[in-house]
N, C-alpha and C positions, 0 to 999 in steps of 0.2 A: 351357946355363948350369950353372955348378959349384953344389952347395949345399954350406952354407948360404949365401944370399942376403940380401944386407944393404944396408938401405939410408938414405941419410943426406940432411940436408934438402937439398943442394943436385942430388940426382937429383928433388928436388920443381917442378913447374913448377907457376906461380900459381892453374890452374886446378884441379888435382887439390889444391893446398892448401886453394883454398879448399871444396872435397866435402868432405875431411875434417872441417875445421871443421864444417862445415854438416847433415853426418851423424854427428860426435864418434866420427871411426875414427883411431886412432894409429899415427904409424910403425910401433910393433910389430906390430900386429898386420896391417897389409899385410905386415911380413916373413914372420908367421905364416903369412900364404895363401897369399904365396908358397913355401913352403917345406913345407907342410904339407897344403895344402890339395886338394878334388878338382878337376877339370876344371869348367868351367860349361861350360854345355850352349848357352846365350845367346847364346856370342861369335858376334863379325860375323866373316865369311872375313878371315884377313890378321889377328884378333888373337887372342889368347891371353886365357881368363880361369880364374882360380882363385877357387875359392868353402873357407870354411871357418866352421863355426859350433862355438861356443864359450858354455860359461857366462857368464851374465851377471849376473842375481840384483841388479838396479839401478835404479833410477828412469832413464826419456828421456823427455824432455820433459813430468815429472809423471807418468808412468806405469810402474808397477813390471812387467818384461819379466824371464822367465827365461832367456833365449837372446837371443845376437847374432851375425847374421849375415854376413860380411863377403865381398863379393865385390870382386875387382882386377883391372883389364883391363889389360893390355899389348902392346905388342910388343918382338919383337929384330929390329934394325937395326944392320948391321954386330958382330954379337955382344956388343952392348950394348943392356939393358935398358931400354925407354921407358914409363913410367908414363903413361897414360892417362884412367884415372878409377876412382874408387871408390863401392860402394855399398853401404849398410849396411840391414838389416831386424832389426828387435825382435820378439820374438814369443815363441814355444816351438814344440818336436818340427818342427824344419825336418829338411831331408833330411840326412844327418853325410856317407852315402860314395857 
């Protein structure tokens, strides 16, 4: 895959829409992990994951979180990029590299 890496709602399928919602991760910032991000350590054989964590300094869900972490799983099929799911953790001092 060339970077940068961009991605627009219609590589979205309804399921990883609706993670987002559900975790309040945005387009950007899946492009962020993709693009930026380090390897996870998690993925299952046959997929690809990027983790990248990022200031936060914000209220989720009533609670003020200085870090947000975002992880994105994928695969490439046919040299096209498949979005899979996303997930997201609040906290502080996660791992960066």
């Amino acid at each position: 895959m060339k970077l940068p890496i961009k991605i627009s709602e219609s590589d979205l399928h309804p399921h990883i829409e609706a993670r987002m919602r559900q975790r309040g991760v945005s387009i950007s910032e899946i492009e962020t992990a993709l693009n930026n991000g380090r390897d996870a350590d998690d993925a299952k054989e046959g997929t690809i994951g990027k983790v990248f964590v990022s200031a936060y300094n914000a209220d989720w869900e009533g609670e003020f979180f200085e870090e947000k972490e975002v992880t994105v799983y994928y695969k490439i099929k046919s040299d096209k990029l498949i979005l899979l799911t996303v997930k997201a953790r609040y906290g502080k001092d996660f791992l960066k590299e």
